[in-house]
N, CA, C and O atoms as a GROMACS GRO file, in nm:
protein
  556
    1UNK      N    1   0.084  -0.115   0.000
    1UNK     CA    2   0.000   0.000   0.000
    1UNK      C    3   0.090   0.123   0.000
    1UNK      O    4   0.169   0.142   0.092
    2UNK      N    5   0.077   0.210  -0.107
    2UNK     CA    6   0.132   0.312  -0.097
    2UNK      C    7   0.004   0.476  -0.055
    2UNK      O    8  -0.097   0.516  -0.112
    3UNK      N    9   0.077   0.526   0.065
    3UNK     CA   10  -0.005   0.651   0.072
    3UNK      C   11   0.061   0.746   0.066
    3UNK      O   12   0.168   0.765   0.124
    4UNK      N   13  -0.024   0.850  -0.040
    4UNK     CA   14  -0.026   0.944  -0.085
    4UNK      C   15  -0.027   1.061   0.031
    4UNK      O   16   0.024   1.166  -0.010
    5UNK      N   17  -0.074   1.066   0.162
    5UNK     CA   18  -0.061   1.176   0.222
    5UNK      C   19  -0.054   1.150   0.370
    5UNK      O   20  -0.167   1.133   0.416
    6UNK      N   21   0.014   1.144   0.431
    6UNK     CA   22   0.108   1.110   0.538
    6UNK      C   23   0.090   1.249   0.681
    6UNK      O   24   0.173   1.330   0.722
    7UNK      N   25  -0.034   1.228   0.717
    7UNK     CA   26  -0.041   1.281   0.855
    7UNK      C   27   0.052   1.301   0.944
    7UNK      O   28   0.143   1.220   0.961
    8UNK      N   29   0.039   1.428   1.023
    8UNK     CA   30   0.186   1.486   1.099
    8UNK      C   31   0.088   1.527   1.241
    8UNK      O   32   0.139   1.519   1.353
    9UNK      N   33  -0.033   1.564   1.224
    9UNK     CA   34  -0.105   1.577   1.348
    9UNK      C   35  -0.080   1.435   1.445
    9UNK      O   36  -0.072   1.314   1.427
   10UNK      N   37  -0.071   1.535   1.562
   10UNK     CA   38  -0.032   1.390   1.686
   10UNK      C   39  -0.122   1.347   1.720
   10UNK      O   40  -0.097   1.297   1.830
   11UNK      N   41  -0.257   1.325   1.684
   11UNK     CA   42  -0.353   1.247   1.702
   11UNK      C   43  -0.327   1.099   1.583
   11UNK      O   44  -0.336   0.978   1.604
   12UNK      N   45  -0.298   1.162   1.483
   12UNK     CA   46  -0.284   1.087   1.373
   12UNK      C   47  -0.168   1.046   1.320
   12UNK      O   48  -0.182   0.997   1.208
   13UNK      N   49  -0.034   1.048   1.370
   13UNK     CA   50   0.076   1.100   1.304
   13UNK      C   51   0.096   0.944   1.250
   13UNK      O   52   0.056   0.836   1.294
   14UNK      N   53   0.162   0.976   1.156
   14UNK     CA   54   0.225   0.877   1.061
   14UNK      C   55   0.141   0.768   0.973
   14UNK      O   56   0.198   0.688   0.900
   15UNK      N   57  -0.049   0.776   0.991
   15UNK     CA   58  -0.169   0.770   0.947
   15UNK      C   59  -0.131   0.797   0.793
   15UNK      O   60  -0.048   0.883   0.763
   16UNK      N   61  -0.191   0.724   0.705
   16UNK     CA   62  -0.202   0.767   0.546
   16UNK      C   63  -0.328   0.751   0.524
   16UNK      O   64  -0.419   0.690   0.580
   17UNK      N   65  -0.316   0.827   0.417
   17UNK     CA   66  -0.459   0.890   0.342
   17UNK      C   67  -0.442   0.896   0.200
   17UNK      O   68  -0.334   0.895   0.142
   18UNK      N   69  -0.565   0.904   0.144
   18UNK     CA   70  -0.576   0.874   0.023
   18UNK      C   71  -0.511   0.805  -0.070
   18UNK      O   72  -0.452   0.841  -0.172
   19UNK      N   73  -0.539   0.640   0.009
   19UNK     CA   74  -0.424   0.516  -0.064
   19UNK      C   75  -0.470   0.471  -0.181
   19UNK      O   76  -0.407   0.488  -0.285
   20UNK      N   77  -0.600   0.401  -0.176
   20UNK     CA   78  -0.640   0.326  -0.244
   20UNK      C   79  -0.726   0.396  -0.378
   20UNK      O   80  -0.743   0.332  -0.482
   21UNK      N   81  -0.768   0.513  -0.363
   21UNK     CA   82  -0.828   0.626  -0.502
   21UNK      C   83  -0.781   0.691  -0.572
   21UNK      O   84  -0.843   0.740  -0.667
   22UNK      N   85  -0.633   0.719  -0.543
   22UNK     CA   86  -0.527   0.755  -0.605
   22UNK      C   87  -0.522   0.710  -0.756
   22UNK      O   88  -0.513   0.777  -0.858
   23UNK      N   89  -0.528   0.590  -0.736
   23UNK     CA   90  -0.470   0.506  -0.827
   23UNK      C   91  -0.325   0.472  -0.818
   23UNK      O   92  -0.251   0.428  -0.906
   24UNK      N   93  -0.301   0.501  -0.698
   24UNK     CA   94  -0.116   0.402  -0.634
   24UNK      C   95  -0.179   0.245  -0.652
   24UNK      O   96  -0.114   0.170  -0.725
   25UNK      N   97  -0.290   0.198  -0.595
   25UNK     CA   98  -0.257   0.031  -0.616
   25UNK      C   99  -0.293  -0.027  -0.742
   25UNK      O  100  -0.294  -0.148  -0.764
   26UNK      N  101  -0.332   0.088  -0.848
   26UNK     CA  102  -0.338   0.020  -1.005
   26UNK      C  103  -0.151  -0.010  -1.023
   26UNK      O  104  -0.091  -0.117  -1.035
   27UNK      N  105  -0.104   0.118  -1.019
   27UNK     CA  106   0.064   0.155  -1.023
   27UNK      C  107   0.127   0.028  -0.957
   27UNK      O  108   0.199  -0.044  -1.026
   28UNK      N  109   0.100  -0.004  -0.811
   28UNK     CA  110   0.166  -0.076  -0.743
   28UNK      C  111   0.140  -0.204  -0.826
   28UNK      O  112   0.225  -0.228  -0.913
   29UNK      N  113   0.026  -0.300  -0.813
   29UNK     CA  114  -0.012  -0.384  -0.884
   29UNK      C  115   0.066  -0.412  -1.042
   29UNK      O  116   0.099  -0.525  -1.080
   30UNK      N  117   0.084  -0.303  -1.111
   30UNK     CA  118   0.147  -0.318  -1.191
   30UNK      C  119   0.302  -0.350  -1.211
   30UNK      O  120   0.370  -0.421  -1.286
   31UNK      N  121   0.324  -0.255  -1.098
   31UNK     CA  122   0.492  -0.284  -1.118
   31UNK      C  123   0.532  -0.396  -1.020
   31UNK      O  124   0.649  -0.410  -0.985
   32UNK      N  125   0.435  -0.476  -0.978
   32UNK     CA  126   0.489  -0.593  -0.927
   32UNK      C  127   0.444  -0.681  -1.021
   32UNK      O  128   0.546  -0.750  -1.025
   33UNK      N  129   0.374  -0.730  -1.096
   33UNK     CA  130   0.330  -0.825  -1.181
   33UNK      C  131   0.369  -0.767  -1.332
   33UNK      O  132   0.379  -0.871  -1.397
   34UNK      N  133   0.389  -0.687  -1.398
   34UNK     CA  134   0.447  -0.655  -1.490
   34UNK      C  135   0.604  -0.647  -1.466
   34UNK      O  136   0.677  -0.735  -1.510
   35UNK      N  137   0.658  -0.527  -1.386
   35UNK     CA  138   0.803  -0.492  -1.420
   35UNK      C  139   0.903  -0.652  -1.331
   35UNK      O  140   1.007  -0.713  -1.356
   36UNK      N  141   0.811  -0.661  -1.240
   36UNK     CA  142   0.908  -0.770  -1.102
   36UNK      C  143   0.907  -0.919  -1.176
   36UNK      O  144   1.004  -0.982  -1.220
   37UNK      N  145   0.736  -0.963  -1.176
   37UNK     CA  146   0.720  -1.063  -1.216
   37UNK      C  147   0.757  -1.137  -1.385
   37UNK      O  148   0.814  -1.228  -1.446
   38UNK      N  149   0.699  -1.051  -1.392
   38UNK     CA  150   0.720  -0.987  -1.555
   38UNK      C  151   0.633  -1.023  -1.638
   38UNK      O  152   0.657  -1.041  -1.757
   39UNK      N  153   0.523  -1.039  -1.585
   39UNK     CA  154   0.381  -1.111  -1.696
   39UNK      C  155   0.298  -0.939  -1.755
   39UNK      O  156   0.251  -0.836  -1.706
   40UNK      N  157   0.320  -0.996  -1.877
   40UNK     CA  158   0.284  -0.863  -1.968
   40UNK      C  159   0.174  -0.923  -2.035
   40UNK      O  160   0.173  -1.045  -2.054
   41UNK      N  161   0.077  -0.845  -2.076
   41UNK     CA  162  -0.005  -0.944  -2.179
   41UNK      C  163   0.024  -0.859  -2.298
   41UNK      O  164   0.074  -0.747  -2.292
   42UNK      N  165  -0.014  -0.924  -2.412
   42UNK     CA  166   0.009  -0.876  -2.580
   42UNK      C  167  -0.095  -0.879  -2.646
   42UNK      O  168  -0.063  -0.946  -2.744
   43UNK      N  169  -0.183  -0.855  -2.655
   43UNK     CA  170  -0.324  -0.893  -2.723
   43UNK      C  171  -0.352  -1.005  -2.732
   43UNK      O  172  -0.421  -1.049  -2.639
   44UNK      N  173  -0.326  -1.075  -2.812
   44UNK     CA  174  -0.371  -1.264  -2.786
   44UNK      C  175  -0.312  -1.334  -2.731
   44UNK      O  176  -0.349  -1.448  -2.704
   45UNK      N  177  -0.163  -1.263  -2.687
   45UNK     CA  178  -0.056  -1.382  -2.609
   45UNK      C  179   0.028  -1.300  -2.501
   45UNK      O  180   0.043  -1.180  -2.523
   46UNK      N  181   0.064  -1.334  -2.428
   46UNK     CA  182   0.155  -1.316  -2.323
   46UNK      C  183   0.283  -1.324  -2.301
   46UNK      O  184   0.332  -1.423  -2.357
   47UNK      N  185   0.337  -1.279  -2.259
   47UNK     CA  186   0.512  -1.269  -2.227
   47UNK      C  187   0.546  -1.246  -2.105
   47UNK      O  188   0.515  -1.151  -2.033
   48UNK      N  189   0.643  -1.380  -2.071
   48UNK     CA  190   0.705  -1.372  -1.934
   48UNK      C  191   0.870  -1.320  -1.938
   48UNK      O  192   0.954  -1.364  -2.017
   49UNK      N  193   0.886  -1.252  -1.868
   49UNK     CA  194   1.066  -1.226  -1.860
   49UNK      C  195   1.075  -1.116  -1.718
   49UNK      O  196   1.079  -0.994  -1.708
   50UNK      N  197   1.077  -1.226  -1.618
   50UNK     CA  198   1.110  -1.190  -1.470
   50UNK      C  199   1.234  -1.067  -1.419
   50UNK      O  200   1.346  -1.057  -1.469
   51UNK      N  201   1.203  -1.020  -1.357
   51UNK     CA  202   1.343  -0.879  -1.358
   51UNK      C  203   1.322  -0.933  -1.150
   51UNK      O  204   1.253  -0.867  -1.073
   52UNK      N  205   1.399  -1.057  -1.110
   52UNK     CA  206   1.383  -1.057  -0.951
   52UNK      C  207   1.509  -1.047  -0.893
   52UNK      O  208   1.603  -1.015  -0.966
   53UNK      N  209   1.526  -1.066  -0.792
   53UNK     CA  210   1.625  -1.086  -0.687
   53UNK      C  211   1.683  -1.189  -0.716
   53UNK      O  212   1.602  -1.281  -0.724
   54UNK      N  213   1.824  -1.232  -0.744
   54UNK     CA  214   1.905  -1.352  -0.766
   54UNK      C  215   1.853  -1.472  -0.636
   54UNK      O  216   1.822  -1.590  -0.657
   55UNK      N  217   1.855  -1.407  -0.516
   55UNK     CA  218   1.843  -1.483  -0.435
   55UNK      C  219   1.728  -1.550  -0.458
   55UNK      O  220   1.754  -1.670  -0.446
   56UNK      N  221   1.608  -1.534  -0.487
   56UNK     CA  222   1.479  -1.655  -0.525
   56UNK      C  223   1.477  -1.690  -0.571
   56UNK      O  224   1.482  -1.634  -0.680
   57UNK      N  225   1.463  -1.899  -0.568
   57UNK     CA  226   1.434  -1.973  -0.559
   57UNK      C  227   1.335  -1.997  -0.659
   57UNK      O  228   1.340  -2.101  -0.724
   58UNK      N  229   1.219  -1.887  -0.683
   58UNK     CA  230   1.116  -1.901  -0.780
   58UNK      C  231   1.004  -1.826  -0.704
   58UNK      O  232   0.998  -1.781  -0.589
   59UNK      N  233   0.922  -1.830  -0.801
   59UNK     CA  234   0.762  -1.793  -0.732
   59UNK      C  235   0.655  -1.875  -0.838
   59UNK      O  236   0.685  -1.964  -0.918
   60UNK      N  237   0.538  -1.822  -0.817
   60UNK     CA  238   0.428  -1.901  -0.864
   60UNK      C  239   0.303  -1.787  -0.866
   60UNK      O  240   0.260  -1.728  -0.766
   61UNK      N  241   0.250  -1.770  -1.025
   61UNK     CA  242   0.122  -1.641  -1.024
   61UNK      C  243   0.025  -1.753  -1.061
   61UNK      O  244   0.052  -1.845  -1.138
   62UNK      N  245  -0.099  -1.734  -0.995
   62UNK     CA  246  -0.223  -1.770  -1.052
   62UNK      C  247  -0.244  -1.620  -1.130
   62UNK      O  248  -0.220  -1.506  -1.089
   63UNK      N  249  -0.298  -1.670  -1.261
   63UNK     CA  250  -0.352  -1.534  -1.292
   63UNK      C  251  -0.513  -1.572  -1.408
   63UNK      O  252  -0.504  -1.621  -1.520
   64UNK      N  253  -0.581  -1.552  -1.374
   64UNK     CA  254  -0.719  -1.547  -1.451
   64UNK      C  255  -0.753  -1.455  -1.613
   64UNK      O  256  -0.807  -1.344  -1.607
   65UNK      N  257  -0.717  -1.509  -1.732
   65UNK     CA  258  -0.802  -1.471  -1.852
   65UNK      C  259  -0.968  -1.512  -1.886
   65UNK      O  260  -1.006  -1.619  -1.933
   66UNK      N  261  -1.016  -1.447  -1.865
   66UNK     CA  262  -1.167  -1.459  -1.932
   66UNK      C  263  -1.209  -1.592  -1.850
   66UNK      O  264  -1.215  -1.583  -1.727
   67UNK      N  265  -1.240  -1.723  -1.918
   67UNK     CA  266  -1.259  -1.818  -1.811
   67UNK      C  267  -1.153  -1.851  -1.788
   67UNK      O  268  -1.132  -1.882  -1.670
   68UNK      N  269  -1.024  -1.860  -1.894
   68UNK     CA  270  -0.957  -1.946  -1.803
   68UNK      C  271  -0.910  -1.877  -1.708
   68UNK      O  272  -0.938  -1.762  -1.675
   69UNK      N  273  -0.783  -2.005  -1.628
   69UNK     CA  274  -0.688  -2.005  -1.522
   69UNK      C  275  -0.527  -2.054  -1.571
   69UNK      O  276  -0.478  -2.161  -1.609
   70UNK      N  277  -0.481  -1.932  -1.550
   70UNK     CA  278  -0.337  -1.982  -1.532
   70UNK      C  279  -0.214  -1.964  -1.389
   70UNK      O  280  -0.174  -1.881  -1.307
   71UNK      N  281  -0.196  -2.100  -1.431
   71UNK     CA  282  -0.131  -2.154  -1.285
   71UNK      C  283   0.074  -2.130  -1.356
   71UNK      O  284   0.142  -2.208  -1.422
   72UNK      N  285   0.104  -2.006  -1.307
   72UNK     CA  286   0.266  -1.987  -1.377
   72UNK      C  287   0.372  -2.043  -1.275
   72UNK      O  288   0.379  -1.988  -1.165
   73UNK      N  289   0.441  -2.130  -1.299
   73UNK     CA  290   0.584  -2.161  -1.188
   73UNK      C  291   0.709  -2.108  -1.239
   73UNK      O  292   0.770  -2.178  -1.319
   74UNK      N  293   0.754  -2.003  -1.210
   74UNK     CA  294   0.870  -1.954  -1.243
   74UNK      C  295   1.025  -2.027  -1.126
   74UNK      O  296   1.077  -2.008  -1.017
   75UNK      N  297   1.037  -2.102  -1.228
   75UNK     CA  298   1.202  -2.174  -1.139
   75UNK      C  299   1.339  -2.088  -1.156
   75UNK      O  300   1.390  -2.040  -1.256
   76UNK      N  301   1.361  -2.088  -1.083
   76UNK     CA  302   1.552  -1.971  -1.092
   76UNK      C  303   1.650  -2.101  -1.060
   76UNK      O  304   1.666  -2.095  -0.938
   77UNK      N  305   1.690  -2.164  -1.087
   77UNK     CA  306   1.778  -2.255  -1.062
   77UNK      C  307   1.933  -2.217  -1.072
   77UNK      O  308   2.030  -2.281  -1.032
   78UNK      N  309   1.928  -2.112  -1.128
   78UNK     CA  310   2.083  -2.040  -1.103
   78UNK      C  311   2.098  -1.967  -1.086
   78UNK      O  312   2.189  -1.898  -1.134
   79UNK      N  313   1.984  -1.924  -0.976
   79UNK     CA  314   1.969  -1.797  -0.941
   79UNK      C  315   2.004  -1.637  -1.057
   79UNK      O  316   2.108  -1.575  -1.082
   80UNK      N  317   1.919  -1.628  -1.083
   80UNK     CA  318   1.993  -1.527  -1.212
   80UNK      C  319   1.824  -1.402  -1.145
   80UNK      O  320   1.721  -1.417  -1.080
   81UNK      N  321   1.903  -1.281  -1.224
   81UNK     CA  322   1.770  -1.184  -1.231
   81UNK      C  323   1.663  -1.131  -1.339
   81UNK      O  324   1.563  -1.060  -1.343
   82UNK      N  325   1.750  -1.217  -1.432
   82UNK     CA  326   1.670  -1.230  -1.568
   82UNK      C  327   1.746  -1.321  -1.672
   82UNK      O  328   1.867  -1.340  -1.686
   83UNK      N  329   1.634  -1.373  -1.743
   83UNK     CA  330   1.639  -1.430  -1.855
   83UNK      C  331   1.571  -1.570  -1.888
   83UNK      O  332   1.638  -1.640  -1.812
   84UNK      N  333   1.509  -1.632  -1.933
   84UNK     CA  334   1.409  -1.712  -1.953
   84UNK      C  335   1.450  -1.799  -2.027
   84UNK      O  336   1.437  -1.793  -2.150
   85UNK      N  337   1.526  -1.923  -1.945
   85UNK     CA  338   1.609  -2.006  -2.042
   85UNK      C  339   1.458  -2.128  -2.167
   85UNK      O  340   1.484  -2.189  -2.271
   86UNK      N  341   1.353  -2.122  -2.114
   86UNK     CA  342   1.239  -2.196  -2.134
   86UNK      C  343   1.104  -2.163  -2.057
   86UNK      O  344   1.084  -2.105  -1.950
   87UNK      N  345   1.014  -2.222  -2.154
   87UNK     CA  346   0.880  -2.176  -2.142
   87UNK      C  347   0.768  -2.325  -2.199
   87UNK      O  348   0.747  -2.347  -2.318
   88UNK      N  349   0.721  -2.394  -2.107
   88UNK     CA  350   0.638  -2.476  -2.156
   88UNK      C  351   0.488  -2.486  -2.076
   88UNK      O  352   0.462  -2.518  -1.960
   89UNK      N  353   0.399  -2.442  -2.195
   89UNK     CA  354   0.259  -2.439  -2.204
   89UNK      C  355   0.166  -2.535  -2.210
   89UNK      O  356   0.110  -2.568  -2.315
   90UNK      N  357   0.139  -2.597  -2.068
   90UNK     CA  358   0.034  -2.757  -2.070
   90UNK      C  359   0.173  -2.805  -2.170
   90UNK      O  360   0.191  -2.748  -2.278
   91UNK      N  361   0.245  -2.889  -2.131
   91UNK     CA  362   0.355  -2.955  -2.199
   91UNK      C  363   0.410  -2.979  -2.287
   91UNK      O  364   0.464  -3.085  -2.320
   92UNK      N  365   0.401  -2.844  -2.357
   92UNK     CA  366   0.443  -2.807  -2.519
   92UNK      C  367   0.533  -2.669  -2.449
   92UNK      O  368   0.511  -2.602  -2.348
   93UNK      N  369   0.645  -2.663  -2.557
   93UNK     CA  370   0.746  -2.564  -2.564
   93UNK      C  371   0.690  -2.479  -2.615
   93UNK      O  372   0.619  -2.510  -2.710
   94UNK      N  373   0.700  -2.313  -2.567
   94UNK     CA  374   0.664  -2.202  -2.613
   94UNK      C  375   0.763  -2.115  -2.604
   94UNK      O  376   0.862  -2.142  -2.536
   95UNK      N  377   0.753  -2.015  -2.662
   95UNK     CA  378   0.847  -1.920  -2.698
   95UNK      C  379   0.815  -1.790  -2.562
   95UNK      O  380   0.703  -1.744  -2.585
   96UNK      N  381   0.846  -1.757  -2.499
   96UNK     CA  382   0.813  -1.676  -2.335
   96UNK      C  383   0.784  -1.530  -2.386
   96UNK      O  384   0.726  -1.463  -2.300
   97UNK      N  385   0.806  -1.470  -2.487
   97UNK     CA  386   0.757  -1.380  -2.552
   97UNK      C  387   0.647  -1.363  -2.596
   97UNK      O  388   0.602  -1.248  -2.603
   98UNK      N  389   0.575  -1.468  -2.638
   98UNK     CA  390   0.457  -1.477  -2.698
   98UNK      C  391   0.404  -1.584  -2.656
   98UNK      O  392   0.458  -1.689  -2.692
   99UNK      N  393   0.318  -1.591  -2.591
   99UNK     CA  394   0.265  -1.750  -2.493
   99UNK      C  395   0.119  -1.725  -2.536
   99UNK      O  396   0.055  -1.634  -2.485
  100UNK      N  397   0.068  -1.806  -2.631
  100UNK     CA  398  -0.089  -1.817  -2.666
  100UNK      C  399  -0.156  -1.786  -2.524
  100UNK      O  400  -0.108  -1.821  -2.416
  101UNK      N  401  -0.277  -1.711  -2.543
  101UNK     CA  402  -0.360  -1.673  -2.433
  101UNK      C  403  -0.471  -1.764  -2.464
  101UNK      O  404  -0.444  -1.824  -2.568
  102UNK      N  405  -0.583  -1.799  -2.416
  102UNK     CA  406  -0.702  -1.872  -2.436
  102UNK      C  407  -0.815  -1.839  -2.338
  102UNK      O  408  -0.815  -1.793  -2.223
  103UNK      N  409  -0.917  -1.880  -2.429
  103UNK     CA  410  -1.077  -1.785  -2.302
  103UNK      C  411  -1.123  -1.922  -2.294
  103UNK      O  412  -1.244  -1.917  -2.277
  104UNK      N  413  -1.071  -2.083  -2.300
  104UNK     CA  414  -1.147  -2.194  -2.239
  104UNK      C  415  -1.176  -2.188  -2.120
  104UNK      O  416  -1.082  -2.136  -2.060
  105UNK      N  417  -1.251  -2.211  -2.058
  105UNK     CA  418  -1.230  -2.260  -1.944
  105UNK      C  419  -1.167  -2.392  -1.910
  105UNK      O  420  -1.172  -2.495  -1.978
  106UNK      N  421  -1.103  -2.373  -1.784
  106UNK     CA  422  -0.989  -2.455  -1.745
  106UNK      C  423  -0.857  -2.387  -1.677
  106UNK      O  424  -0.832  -2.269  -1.656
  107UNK      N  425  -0.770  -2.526  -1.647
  107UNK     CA  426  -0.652  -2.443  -1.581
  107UNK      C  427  -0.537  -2.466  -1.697
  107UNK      O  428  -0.537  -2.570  -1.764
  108UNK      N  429  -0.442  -2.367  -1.716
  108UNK     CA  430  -0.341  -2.400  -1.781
  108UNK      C  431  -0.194  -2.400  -1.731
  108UNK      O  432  -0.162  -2.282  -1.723
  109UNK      N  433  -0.109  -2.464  -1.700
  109UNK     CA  434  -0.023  -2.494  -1.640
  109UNK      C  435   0.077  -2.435  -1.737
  109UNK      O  436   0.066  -2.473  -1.854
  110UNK      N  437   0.195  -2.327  -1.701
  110UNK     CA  438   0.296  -2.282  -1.734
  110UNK      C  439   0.447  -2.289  -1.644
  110UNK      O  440   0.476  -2.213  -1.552
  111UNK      N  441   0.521  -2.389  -1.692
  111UNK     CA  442   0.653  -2.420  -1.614
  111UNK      C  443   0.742  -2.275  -1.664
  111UNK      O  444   0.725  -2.271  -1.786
  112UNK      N  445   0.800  -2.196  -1.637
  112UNK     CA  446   0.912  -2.089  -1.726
  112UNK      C  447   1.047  -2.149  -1.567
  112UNK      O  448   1.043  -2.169  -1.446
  113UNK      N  449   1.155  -2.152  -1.687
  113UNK     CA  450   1.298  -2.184  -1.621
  113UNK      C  451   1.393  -2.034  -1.665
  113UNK      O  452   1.448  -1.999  -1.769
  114UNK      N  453   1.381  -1.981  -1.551
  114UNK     CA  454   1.501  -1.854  -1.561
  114UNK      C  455   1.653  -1.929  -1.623
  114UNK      O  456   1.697  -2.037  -1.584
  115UNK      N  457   1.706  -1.855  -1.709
  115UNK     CA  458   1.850  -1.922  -1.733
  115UNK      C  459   1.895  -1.824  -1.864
  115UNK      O  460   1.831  -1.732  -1.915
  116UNK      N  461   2.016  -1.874  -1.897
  116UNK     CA  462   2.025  -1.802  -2.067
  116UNK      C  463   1.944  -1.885  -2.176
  116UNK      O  464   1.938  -2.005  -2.205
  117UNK      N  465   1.878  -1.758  -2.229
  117UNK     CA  466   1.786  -1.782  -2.320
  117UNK      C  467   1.877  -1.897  -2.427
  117UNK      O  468   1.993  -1.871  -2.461
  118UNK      N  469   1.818  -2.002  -2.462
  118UNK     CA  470   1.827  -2.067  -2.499
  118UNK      C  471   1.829  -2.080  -2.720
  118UNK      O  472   1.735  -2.044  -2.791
  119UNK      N  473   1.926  -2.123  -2.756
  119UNK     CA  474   1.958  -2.106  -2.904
  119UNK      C  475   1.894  -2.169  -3.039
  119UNK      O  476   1.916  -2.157  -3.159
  120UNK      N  477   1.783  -2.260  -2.940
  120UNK     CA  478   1.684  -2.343  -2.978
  120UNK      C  479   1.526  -2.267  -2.999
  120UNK      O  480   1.447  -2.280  -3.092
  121UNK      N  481   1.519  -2.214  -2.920
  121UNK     CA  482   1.430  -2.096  -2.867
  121UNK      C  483   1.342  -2.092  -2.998
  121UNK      O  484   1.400  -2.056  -3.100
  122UNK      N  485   1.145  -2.141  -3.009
  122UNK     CA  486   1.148  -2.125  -3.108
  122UNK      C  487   1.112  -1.933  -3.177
  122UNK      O  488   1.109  -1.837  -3.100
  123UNK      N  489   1.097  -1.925  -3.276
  123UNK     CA  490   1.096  -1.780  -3.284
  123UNK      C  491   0.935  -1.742  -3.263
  123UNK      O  492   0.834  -1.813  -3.259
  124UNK      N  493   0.951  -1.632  -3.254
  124UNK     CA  494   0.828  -1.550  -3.248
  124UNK      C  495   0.778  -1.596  -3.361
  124UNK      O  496   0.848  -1.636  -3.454
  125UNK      N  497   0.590  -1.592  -3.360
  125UNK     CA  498   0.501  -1.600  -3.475
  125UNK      C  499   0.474  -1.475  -3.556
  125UNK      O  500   0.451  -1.368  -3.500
  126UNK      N  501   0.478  -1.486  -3.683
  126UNK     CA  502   0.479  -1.368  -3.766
  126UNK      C  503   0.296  -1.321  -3.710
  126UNK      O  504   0.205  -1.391  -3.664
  127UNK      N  505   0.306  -1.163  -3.745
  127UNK     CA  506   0.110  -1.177  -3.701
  127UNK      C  507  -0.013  -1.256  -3.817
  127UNK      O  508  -0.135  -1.277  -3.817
  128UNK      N  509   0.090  -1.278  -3.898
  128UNK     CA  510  -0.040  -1.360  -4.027
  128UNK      C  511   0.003  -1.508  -3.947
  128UNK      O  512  -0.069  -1.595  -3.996
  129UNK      N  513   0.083  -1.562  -3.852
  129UNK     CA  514   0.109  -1.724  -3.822
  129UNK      C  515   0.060  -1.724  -3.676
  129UNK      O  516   0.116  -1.793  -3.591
  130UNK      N  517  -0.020  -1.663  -3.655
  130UNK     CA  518  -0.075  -1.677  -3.484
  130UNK      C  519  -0.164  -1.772  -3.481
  130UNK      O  520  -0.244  -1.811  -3.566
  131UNK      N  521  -0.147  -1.799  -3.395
  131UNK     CA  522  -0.275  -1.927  -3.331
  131UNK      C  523  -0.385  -1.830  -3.326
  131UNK      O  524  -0.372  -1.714  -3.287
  132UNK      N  525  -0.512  -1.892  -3.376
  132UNK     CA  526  -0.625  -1.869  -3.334
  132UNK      C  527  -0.664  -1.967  -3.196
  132UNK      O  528  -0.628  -2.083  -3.174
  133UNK      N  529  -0.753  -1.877  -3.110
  133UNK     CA  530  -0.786  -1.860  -2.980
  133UNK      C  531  -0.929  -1.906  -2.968
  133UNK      O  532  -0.961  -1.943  -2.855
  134UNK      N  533  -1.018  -1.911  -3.059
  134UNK     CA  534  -1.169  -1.938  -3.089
  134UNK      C  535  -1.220  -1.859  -3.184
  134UNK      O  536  -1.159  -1.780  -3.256
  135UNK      N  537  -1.320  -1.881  -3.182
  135UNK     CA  538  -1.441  -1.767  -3.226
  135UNK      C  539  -1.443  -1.651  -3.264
  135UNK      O  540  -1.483  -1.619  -3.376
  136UNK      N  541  -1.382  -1.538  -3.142
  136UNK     CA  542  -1.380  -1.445  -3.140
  136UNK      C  543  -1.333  -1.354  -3.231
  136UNK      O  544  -1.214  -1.372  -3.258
  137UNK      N  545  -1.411  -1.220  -3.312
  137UNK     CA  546  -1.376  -1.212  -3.405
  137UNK      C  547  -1.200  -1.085  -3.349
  137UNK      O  548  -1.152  -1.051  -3.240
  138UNK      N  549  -1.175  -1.066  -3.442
  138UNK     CA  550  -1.006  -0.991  -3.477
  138UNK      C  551  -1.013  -0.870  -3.422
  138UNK      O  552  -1.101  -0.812  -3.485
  139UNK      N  553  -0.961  -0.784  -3.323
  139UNK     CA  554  -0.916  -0.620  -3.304
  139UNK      C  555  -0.820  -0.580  -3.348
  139UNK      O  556  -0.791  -0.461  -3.333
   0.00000   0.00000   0.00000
């Protein structure tokens, strides 16, 4: 919680105010799950590339699209503060830049392994080679 206005009266002192209408916990929210975590979305697909502390071990985002659920395990195994040696989507290899999004319902399981990006790595999809997602028509 970040507050915006920080009481000095000694009834109140050190009291914050006006935290949450600000719009500090859109900001906050963001720069922990975008800049820290590093889950960005892209219009139909997603991109992970973690910016953390060497020292962790990993973390883990549930994060909710439309119906679905995604369940993310980010592993650091060599301790690093960035770089995304792999990315596999329900048990297919994906590219961590562009990770198909989907509105099924269900859970989707995403393993990402911090490390050096890898030389195998497949490439990004041109925008005429994207996966279609369903139905839904094009923006």
């Amino acid at each position: 919680m970040v507050a915006a206005d920080v009481y000095t009266h000694p009834a109140h002192i050190g009291r914050g105010g006006w935290t949450w209408y600000t719009g500090s916990a859109a900001w906050m929210y963001r720069l922990g799950l975008e800049s820290i975590l590093g889950l960005r979305r892209r219009g139909r697909s997603f991109a992970v590339a973690p910016c953390v502390p060497g020292s962790w071990n990993g973390f883990v985002v549930r994060w909710r699209h439309g119906t679905s659920h995604y369940e993310i395990t980010v592993e650091n195994p060599e301790h690093r503060n960035r770089g995304v040696a792999q990315a596999v989507l329900d048990g297919v290899r994906v590219d961590p830049r562009a990770i198909p999004l989907s509105d099924e319902a269900g859970v989707h399981r995403l393993r990402v392994v911090m490390g050096e990006p890898s030389p195998e790595a497949p490439p990004v999809p041109a925008p005429e080679a994207t996966l279609s997602l369903g139905n839904s028509p094009e923006h």
